[in-house]
ZATORPA-969917 format. One record per residue (C-alpha): residue in one letter; x, y, z. Coordinates in steps of 0.05 Angstrom, whole numbers, padded with zeros to 5 digits, always signed. Layout:
N
aXYZ/...
END
This chain:
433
x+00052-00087+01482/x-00013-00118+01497/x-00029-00183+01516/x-00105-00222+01519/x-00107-00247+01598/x-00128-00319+01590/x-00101-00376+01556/x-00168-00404+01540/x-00187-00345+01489/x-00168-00343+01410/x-00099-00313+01396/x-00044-00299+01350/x+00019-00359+01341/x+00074-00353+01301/x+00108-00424+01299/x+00185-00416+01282/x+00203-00484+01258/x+00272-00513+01245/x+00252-00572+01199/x+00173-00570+01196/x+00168-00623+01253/x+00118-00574+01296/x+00067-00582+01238/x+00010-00613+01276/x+00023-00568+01337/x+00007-00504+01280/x-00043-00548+01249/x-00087-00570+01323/x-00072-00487+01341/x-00107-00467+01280/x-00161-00519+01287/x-00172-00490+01357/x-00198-00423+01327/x-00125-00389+01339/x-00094-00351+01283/x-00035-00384+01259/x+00021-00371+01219/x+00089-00420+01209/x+00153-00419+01182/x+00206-00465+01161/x+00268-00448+01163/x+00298-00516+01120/x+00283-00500+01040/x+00284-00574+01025/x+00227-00578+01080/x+00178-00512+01063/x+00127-00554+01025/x+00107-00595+01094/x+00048-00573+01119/x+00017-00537+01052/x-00062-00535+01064/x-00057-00551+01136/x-00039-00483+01159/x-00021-00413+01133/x+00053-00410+01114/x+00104-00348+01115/x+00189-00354+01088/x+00194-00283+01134/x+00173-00296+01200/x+00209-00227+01225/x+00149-00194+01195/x+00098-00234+01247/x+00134-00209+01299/x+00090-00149+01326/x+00029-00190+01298/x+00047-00244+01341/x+00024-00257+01419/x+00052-00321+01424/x+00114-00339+01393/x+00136-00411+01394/x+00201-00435+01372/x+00212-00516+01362/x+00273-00530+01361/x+00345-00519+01386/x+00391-00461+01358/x+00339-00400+01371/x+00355-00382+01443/x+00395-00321+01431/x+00336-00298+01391/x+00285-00326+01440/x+00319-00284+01501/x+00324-00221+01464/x+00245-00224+01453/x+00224-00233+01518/x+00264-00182+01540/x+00233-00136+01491/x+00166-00165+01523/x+00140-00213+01469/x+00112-00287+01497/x+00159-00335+01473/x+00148-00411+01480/x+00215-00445+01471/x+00286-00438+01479/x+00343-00400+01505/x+00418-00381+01505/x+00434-00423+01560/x+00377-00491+01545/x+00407-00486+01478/x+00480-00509+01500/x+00448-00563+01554/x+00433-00599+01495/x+00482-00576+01431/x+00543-00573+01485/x+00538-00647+01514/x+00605-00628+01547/x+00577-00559+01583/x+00514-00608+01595/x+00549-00658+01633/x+00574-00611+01673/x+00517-00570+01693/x+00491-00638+01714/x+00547-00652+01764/x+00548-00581+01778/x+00472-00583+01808/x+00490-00654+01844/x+00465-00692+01790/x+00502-00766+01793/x+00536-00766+01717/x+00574-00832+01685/x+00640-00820+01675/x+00659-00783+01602/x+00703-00746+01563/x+00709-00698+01504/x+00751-00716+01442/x+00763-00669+01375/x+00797-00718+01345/x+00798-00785+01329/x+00867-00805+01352/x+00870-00783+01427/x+00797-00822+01428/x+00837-00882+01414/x+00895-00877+01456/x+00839-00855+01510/x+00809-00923+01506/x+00876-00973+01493/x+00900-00932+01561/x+00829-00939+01599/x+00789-01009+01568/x+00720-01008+01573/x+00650-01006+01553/x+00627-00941+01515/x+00591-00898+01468/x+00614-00848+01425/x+00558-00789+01426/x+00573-00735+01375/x+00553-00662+01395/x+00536-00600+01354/x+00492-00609+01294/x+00530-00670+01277/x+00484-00710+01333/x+00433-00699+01287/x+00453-00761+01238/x+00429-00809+01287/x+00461-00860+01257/x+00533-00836+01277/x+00513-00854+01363/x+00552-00914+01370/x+00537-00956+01437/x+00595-01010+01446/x+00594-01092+01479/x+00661-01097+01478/x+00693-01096+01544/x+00757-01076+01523/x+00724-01022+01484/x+00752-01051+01414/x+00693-01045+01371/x+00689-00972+01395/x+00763-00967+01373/x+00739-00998+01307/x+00681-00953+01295/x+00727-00883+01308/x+00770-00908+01259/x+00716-00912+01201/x+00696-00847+01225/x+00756-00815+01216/x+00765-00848+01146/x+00696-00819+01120/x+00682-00749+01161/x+00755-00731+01189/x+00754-00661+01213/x+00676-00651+01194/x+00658-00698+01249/x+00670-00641+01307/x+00659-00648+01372/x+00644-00715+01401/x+00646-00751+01467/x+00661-00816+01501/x+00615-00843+01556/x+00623-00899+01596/x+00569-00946+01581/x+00517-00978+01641/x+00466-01031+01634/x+00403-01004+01659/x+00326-00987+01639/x+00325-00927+01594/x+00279-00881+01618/x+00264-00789+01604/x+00229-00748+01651/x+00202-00689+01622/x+00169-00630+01637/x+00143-00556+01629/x+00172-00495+01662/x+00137-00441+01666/x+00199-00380+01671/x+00190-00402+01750/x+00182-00469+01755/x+00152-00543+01728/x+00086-00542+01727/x+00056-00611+01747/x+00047-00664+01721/x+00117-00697+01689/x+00123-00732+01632/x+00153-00797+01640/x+00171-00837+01569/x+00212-00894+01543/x+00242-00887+01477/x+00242-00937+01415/x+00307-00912+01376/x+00328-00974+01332/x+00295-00979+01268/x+00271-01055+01275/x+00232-01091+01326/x+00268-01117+01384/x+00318-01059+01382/x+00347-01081+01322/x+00385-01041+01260/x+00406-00976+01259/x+00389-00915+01302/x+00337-00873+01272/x+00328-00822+01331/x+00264-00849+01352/x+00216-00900+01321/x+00157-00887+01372/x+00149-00881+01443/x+00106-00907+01512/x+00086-00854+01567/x+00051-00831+01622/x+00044-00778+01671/x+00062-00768+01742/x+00047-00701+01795/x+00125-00732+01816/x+00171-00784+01818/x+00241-00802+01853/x+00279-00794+01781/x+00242-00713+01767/x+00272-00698+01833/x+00336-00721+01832/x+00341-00696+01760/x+00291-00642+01730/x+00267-00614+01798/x+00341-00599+01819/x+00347-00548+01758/x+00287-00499+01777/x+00328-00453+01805/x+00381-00438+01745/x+00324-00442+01693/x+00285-00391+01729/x+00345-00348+01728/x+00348-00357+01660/x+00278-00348+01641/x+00274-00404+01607/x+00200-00421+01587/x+00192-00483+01553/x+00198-00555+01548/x+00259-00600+01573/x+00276-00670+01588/x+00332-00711+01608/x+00339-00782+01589/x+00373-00829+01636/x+00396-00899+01655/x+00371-00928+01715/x+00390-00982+01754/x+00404-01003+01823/x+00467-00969+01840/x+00425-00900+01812/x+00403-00854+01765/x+00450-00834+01705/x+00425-00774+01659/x+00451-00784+01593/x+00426-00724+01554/x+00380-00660+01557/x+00337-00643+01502/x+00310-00575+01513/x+00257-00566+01466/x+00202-00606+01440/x+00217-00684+01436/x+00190-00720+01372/x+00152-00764+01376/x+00136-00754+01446/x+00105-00670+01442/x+00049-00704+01406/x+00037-00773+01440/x+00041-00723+01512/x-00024-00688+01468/x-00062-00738+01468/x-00051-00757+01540/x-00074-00686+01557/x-00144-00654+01562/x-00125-00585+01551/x-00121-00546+01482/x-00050-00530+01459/x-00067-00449+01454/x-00085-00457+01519/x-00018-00498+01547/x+00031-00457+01502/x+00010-00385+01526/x+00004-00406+01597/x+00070-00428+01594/x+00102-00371+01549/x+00056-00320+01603/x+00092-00355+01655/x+00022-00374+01696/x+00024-00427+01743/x-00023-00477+01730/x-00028-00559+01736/x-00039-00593+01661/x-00104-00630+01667/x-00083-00697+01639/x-00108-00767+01622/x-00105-00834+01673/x-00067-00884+01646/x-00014-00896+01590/x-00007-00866+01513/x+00037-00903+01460/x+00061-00869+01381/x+00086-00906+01331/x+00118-00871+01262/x+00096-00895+01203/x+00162-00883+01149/x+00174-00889+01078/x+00238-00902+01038/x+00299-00883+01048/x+00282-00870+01121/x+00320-00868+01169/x+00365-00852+01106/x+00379-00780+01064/x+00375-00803+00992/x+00335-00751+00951/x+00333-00795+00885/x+00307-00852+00920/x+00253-00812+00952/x+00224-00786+00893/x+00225-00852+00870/x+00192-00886+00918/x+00159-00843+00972/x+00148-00761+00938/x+00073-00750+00925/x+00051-00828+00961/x-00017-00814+00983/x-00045-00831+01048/x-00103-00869+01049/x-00157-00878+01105/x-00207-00944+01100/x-00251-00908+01139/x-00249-00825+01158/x-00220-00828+01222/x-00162-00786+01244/x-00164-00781+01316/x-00094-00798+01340/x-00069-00784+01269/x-00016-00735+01258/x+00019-00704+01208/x+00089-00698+01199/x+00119-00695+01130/x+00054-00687+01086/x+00014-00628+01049/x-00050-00632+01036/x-00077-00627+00956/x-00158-00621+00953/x-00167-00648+01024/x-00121-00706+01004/x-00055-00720+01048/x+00005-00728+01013/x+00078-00745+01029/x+00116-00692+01018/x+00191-00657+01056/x+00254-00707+01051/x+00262-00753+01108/x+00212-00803+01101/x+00168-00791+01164/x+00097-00795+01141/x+00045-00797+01201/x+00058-00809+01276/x+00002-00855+01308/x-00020-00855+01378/x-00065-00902+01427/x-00090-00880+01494/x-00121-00930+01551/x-00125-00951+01627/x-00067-01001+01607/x-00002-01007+01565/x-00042-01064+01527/x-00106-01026+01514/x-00056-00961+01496/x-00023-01010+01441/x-00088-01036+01417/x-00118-00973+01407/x-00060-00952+01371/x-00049-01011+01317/x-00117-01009+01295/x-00118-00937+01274/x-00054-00969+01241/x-00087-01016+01201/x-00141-00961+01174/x-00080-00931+01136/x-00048-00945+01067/x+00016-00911+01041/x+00053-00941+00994/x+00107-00972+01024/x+00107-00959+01087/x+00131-00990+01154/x+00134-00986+01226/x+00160-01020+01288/x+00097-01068+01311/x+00127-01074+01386/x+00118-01000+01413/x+00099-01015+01486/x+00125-01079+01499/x+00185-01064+01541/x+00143-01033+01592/x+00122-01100+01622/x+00200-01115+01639/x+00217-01046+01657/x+00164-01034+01698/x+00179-01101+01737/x+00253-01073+01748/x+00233-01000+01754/x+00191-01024+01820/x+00241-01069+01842/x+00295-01007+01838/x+00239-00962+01884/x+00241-00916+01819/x+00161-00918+01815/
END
């Protein structure tokens, strides 16, 4: 098989996506002068991205046509390791990345087994022995499904209680309305703490410098209140290192490289004074955060993603200061309802005030006569990003290219950003920056 040398010359991507949520990554490769081809693997989801890039439903075929292969979400490792052992570059996951994050079990335990401090936790596959688990240990906790059910993000559940009785309360409803279908979940033992991911890229040998360091806005209102959508946006920046990437990320080199894993992970974590908890791997790309990490970087994405799949070592030339990304959502986000979508969101139209789409990008749209429409089936429209010197000038940035947008509507959480000023205060006080 042959190759091109560089990173920084035109080449062939094949984008295997899950949902459709690597859209803008196809969409900035094509714009780059790279030849691009994606596929969705979701039915409900194979109109996203229509007139932004060139489409397949058999990405098999693109194989051999392919020198970069990227795959963007979990559930494609076997299939990842058995092309780069047939000497394809794959960006993405593998056999063993894939159960970090499905598994949280097998990932909790990798974590203690590479000396990574873990909070206490346990597995449950049913309901019952959950309960009798918390009436015979009382306490703070949060029930964390695993498999594909931890994709309804509305099913995490983090308890007040001390005695653990709302917890008790919630596993009960659960068992009245998914029984058996719920699967696999787990009880952790809650802390208070800042929440805080590291993330980086590895390269098949290591993490390339610099980390990714984020903080996550998962509840649907301002304020973190409502339910838990997965993410509503997220603050960054980057760092060549930090105290929490080596006693977390840094400490996994070794078994990734013996994997050949060449992609991107990160492990979110509660910090406080006593330490640094991990709570959870995700060993792919994170949204919102793949794209907001963009536009914190100076580099093009053909040039980051081959690198990476060619397993070159390199340092990502990035940005000073902080980035921020907000979601903008339609109804019945963070909801599945398909006749209230077509109702109320199918075919909006985005509108610009004036034609300016830096730090714009696509998520769930298609694109009719150069117009953006809404499009897939889970409301996200457009995720919105702000760089600058400061957290405040990052947030600026960002909510005026907010305002220059109309979609019918629409919403978003106006406080992306703010928790930095707190955190940071407590981060410093912890020695954790």
């Amino acid at each position: 098989m042959k190759t091109k040398k560089t990173g920084n010359k035109s080449n062939k991507f094949l984008v295997v996506s899950k949902w459709g949520d690597s859209l803008d990554i196809a969409y900035q490769l094509t714009k780059e002068g790279n030849e691009v081809r994606m596929y969705i693997q979701d039915k409900a989801s194979r109109e996203v991205g229509y007139g932004f890039v060139r489409k397949t439903n058999h990405w098999e075929k693109y194989i051999d046509w392919a020198d970069v292969i990227v795959f963007d979400y979990t559930g494609y490792g076997e299939v990842a390791d058995r092309l780069r052992a047939d000497g394809k570059l794959v960006f993405g996951g593998s056999a063993y990345t894939d159960l970090l994050e499905l598994d949280r079990n097998f990932g909790q335990n990798e974590l203690k087994k590479h000396q990574i401090k873990i909070l206490p936790s346990k597995e449950f596959t049913n309901f019952s022995d959950a309960i009798a688990f918390i009436e015979a240990h009382p306490d703070t906790y949060v029930i964390k499904p695993s498999g594909e059910t931890q994709e309804y993000k509305q099913l995490l559940f983090v308890g007040n209680d001390d005695q653990g009785l709302d917890v008790i309360r919630m596993l009960k409803v659960y068992e009245k309305t998914w029984g058996s279908e719920f699967g696999t979940f787990q009880l952790q033992r809650k802390v208070k703490g800042v929440e805080i991911a590291v993330a980086g890229f590895f390269n098949g040998k290591k993490f390339v410098a610099p980390y990714n360091i984020s903080f996550e806005h998962k509840k649907l209102f301002p304020n973190e209140l409502g339910v838990s959508t997965g993410e509503m946006g997220t603050s960054m920046y980057w760092s060549k290192d930090s105290i929490i990437c080596q006693k977390t990320l840094r400490k996994l080199e070794a078994t990734l490289a013996a994997h050949n894993y060449r992609g991107h992970l990160d492990i979110n974590s509660i910090v406080n004074g006593n330490g640094i908890y991990p709570l959870e791997f995700t060993s792919r790309f994170g949204y919102p955060q793949v794209y907001i990490q963009k536009d914190g970087m100076l580099e093009t994405w053909g040039s980051v993603l081959y690198r990476i799949a060619a397993g070159i070592d390199f340092e990502i030339s990035v940005k000073k200061g902080f980035q921020v990304g907000a979601y903008m959502v339609v109804p019945p986000f963070p909801f599945e309802d398909k006749k209230s979508f077509n109702l109320f969101s199918k075919d909006s139209i985005v509108v610009f005030k004036k034609e300016q789409k830096e730090g714009i990008h696509p998520i769930q749209v298609k694109k009719i006569n150069g117009q953006w429409l809404v499009t897939g089936n889970n409301g996200i429209v457009l995720l919105v990003t702000g760089t600058g010197i400061t957290m405040k000038e990052a947030q600026k940035t960002m909510y005026n290219k907010i305002l220059n947008i109309i979609i019918n509507n629409s919403y978003y959480r106006n406080d992306i950003g703010d928790r930095w000023y707190e955190d940071s205060d407590k981060l410093l006080s912890w020695g954790m920056l």
